[in-house]
C-alpha positions as CSV (number, residue, x, y, z in Angstrom):
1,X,10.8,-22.7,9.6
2,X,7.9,-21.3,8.0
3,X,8.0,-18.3,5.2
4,X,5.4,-16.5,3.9
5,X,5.9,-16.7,0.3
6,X,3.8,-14.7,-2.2
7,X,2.6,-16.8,-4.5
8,X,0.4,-14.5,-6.7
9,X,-0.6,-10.6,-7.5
10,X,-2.9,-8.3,-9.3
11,X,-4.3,-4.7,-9.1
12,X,-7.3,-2.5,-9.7
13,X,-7.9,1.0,-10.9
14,X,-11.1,2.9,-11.7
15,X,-11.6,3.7,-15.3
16,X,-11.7,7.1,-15.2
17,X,-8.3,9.0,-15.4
18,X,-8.0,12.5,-14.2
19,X,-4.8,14.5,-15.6
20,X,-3.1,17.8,-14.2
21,X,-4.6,19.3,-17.0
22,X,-8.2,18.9,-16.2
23,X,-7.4,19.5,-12.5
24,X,-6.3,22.9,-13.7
25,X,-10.0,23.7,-14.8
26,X,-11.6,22.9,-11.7
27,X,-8.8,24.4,-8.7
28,X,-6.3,27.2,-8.8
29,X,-3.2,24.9,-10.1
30,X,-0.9,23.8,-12.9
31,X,0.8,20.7,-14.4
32,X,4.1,22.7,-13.9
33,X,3.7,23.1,-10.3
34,X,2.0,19.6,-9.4
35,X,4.7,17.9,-11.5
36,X,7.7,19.7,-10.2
37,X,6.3,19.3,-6.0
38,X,4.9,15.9,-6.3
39,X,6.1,13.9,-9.5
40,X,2.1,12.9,-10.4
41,X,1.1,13.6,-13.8
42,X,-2.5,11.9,-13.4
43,X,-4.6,9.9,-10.9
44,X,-7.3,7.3,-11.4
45,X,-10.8,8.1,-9.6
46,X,-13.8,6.1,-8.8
47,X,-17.0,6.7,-10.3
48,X,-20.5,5.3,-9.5
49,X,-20.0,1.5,-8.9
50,X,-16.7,1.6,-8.2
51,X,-15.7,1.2,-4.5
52,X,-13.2,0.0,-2.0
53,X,-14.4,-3.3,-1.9
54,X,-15.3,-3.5,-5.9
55,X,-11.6,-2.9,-6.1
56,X,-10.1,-4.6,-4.0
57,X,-12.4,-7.7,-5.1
58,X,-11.0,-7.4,-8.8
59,X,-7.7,-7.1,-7.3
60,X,-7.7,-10.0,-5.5
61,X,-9.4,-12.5,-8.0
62,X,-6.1,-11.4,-10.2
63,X,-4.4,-12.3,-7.5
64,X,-5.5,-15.7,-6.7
65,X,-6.0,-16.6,-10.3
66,X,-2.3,-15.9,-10.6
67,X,-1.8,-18.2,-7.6
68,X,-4.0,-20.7,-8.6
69,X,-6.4,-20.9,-6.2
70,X,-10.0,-20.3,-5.5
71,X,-11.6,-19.0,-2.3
72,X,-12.2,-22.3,-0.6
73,X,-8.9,-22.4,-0.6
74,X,-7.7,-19.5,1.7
75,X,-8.0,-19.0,5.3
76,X,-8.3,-15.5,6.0
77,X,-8.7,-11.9,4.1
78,X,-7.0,-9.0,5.6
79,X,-7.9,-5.5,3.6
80,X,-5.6,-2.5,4.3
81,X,-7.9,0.8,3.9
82,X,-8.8,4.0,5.2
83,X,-11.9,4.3,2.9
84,X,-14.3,1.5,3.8
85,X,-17.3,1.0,1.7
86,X,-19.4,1.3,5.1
87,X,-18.3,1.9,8.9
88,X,-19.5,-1.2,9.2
89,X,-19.5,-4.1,8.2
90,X,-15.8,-4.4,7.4
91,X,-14.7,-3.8,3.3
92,X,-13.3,-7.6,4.2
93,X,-16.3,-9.3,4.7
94,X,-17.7,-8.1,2.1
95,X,-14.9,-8.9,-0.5
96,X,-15.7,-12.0,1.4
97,X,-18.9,-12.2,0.1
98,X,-18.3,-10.8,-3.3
99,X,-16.0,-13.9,-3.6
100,X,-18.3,-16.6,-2.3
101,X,-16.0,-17.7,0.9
102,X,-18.5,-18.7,4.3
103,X,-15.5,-19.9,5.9
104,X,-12.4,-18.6,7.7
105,X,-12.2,-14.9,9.0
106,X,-11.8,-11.7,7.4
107,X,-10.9,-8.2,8.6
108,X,-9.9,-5.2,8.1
109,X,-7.0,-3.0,9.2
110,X,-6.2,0.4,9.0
111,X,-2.8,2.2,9.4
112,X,-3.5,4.6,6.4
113,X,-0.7,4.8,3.6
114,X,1.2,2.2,6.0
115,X,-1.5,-0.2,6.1
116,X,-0.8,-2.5,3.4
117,X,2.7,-3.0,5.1
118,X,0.9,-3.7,8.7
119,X,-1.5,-6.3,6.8
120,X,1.0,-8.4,5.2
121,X,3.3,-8.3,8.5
122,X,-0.2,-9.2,10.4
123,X,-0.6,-12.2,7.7
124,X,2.8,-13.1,8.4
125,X,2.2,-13.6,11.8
126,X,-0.9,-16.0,11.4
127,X,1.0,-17.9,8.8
128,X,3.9,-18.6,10.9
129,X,2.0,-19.4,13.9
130,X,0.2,-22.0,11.8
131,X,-3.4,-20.5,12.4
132,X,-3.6,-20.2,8.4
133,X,-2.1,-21.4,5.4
134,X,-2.9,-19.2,3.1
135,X,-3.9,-15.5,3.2
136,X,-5.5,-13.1,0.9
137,X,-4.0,-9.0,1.3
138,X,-5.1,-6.6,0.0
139,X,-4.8,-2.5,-0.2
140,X,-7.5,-1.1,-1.6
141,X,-8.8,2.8,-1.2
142,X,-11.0,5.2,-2.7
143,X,-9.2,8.7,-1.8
144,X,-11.0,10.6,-3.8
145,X,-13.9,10.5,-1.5
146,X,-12.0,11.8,1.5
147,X,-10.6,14.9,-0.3
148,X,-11.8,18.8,-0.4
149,X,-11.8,19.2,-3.7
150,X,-11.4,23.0,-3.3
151,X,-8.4,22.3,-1.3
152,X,-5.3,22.2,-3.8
153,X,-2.8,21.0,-1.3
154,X,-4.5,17.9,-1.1
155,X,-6.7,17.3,-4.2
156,X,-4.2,17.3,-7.0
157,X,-2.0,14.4,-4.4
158,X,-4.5,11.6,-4.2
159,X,-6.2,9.0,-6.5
160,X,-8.3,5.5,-6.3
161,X,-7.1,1.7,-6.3
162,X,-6.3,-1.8,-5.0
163,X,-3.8,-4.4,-5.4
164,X,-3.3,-7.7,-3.8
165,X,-1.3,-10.3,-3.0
166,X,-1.9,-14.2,-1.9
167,X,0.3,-15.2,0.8
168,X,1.0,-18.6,1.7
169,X,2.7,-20.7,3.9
170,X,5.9,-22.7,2.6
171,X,8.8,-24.4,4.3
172,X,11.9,-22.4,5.1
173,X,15.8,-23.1,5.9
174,X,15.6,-19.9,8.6
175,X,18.1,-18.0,5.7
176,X,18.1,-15.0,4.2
177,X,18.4,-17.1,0.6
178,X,14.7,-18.3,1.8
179,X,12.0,-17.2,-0.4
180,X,9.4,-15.1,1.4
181,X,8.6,-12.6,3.8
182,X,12.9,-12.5,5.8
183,X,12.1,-9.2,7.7
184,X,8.9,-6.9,9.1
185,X,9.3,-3.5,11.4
186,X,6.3,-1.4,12.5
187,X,6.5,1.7,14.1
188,X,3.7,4.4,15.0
189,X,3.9,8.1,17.0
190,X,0.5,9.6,17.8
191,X,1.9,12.9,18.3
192,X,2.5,13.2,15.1
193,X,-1.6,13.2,14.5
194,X,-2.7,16.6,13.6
195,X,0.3,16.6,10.6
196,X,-2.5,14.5,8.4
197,X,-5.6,13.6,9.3
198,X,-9.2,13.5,8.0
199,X,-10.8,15.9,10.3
200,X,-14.6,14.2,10.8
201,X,-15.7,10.4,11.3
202,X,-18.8,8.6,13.5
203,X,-17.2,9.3,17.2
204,X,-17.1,13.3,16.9
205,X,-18.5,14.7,14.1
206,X,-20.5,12.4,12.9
207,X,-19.3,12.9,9.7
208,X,-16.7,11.5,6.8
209,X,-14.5,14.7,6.8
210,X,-11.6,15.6,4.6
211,X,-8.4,15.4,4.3
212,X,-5.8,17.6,6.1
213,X,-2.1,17.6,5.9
214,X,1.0,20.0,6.7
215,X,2.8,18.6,3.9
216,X,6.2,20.7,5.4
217,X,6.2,18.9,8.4
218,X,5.0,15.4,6.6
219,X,7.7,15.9,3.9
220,X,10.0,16.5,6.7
221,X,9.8,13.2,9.3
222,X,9.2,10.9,6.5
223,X,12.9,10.6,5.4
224,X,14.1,10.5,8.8
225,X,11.2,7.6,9.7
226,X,11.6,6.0,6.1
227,X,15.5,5.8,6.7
228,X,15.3,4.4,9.9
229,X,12.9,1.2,9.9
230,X,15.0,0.0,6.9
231,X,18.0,0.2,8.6
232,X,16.4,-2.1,11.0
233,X,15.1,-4.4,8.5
234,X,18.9,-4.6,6.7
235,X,20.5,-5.1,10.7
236,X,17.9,-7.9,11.2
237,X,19.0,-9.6,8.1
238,X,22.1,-8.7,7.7
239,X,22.2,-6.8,4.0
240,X,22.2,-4.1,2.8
241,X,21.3,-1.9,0.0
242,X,23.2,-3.2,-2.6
243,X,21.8,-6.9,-1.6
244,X,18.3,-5.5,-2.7
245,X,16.9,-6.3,-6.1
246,X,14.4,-3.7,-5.9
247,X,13.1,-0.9,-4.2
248,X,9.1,-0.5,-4.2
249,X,8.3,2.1,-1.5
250,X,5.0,4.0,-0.8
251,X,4.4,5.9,-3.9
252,X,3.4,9.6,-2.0
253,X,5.8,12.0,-3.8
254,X,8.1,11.5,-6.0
255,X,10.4,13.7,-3.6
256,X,10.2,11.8,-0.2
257,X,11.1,8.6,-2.7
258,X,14.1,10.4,-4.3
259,X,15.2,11.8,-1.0
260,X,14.9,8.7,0.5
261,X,16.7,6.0,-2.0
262,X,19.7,9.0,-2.0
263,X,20.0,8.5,1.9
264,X,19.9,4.9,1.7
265,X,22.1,4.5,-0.7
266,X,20.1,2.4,-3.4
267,X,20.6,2.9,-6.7
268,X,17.9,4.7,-9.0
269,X,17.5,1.6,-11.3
270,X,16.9,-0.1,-8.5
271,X,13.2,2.3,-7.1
272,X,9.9,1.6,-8.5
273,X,8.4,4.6,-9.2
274,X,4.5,4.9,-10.5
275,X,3.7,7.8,-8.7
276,X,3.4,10.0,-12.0
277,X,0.6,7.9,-13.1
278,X,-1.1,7.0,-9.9
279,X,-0.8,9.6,-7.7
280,X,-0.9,7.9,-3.7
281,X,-3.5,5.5,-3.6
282,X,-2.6,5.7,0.4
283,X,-2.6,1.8,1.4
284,X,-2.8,0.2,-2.5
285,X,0.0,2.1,-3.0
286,X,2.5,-0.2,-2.1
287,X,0.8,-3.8,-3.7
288,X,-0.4,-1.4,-6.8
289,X,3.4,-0.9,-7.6
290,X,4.7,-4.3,-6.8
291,X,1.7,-5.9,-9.1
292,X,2.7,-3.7,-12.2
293,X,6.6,-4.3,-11.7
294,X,5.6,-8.3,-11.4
295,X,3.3,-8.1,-14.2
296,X,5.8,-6.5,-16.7
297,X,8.3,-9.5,-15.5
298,X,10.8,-7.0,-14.3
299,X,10.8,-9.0,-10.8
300,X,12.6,-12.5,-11.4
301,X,12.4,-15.6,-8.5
302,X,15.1,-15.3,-6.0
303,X,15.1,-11.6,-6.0
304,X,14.7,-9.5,-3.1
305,X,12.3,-6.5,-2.3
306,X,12.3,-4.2,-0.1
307,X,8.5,-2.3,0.4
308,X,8.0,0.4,3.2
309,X,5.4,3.5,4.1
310,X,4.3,6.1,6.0
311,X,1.0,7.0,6.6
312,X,-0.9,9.1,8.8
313,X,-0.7,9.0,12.8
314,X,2.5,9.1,12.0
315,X,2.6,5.0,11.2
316,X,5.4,3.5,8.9
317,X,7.1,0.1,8.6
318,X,9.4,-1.9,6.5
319,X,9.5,-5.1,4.6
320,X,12.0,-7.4,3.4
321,X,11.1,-10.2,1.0
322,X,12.4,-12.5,-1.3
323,X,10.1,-12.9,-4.6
């Protein structure tokens, strides 16, 4: 059967770093207090220049360089973001462009902090069914301009990046000893909208809006959601949480990642944890983290990694892959 293995990575980040510290000038705050709720020491923020698409471009060449491949050799670009360098056209055409590719599709996708997870299930899809070969994904978000920066909530949670990931399609035994993408579960709950959302966009206010979250009521479904979907992903595959190599979830709060691994059952030295230096980069979250942990050689072939989010809408989902 086929796999979708990844076959190379990279990330992005803005130059400019913003620390508790200088948060604490501009918004009634403290490192003490952001630290001890969240786990995020500092956050990366775009400046002039530096968008959704410029990120998730320098991302992806990283990626492919890594892979060995050059744009005439994919067959498709799916971007994961809520924060689209225009309402149209999509931030994935014009990656495409930045990249020099006239062939093939691109699109993007959004499912907000969940979204990098829907993309590479979406790309798993098209590479299974044999409509592509090889797939470009990548997560790439600019936060910072969706959030009241008067709101301290919100604004002391969020920061700016993109990672990416080529995907490509490689012959499988049907095992779980496979390399590649062994199990994917999506789930979504519109009721669960007014919890966090961005209260503007083209259709009613025409207007970007900001950011708006009950982080009570967020903090409390995303164990339960978290919890569940990998259960489903272990059932489907038959491990379990000491099968796992490592654990690189959504990197929200440092919390809702403790909580969560403690429920599970996975052992600390086991979760991939950058939130302290990131802050939630919402849909690069989850490619930002597995790029750095590859990078620093900590993941080794034959190793198995489980990813998973939660976003807004409520959406969240669940992936099981070998490296």
């Amino acid at each position: 059967m086929i796999r979708s293995v990844i076959t190379g990575f990279g990330h992005a980040f803005p130059k400019r770093v913003v620390t508790n510290q200088e948060l604490e000038k501009t918004v009634d705050t403290n490192d003490a207090w952001i630290v001890q709720r969240t786990g995020i020491k500092q956050r990366h923020i775009a400046g002039e220049g530096e968008t959704s698409a410029s990120l998730g471009e320098a991302a992806g060449r990283k990626a492919m360089e890594r892979a060995g491949v050059t744009a005439d050799d994919l067959d498709m670009i799916i971007v994961a973001t809520t924060t689209p360098d225009n309402t149209f056209p999509s931030t994935a055409v014009n990656i495409q462009n930045r990249l020099g590719m006239k062939h093939g599709a691109a699109f993007d996708l959004q499912a907000v902090c969940s979204g990098f997870i829907f993309a590479l299930t979406s790309a798993d899809m098209y590479l299974r069914s044999g409509q592509a070969k090889r797939i470009l994904v990548i997560g790439a978000e600019t936060m910072s301009k969706l959030i009241d920066w008067e709101d301290r909530t919100t604004c002391v949670l969020f920061g700016d990046g993109a990672g990416a990931v080529v995907l490509e399609a490689q012959e499988g035994r049907g095992l779980t000893s496979d390399r590649g993408i062994l199990s994917a579960h999506l789930r979504s709950d519109g009721s669960h909208k007014d919890k966090l959302f961005v209260d503007g966009g083209p259709s009613t206010t025409q207007t970007v809006g900001h950011l708006r979250m009950q982080g009570r009521e967020v903090f409390k479904h995303a164990v339960g959601m978290i919890t569940d979907v990998i259960e489903d992903a272990f059932a489907a595959t038959q491990m379990d949480a000491e099968s796992i190599d490592w654990f690189i979830p959504h990197q929200a709060n440092k919390r809702i990642i403790d909580a969560s691994a403690k429920k599970l059952n996975i052992d600390p030295s086991k979760v991939v944890i950058n939130v302290d230096q990131t802050g939630n980069t919402s849909a690069a979250s989850i490619p930002i983290a597995l790029s750095q942990t590859a990078e620093s050689g900590r993941i080794e072939e034959g190793q198995t990694i489980l990813l998973e989010a939660m976003g807004g809408g409520f959406t969240w989902g669940a992936v099981l892959l070998r490296w």
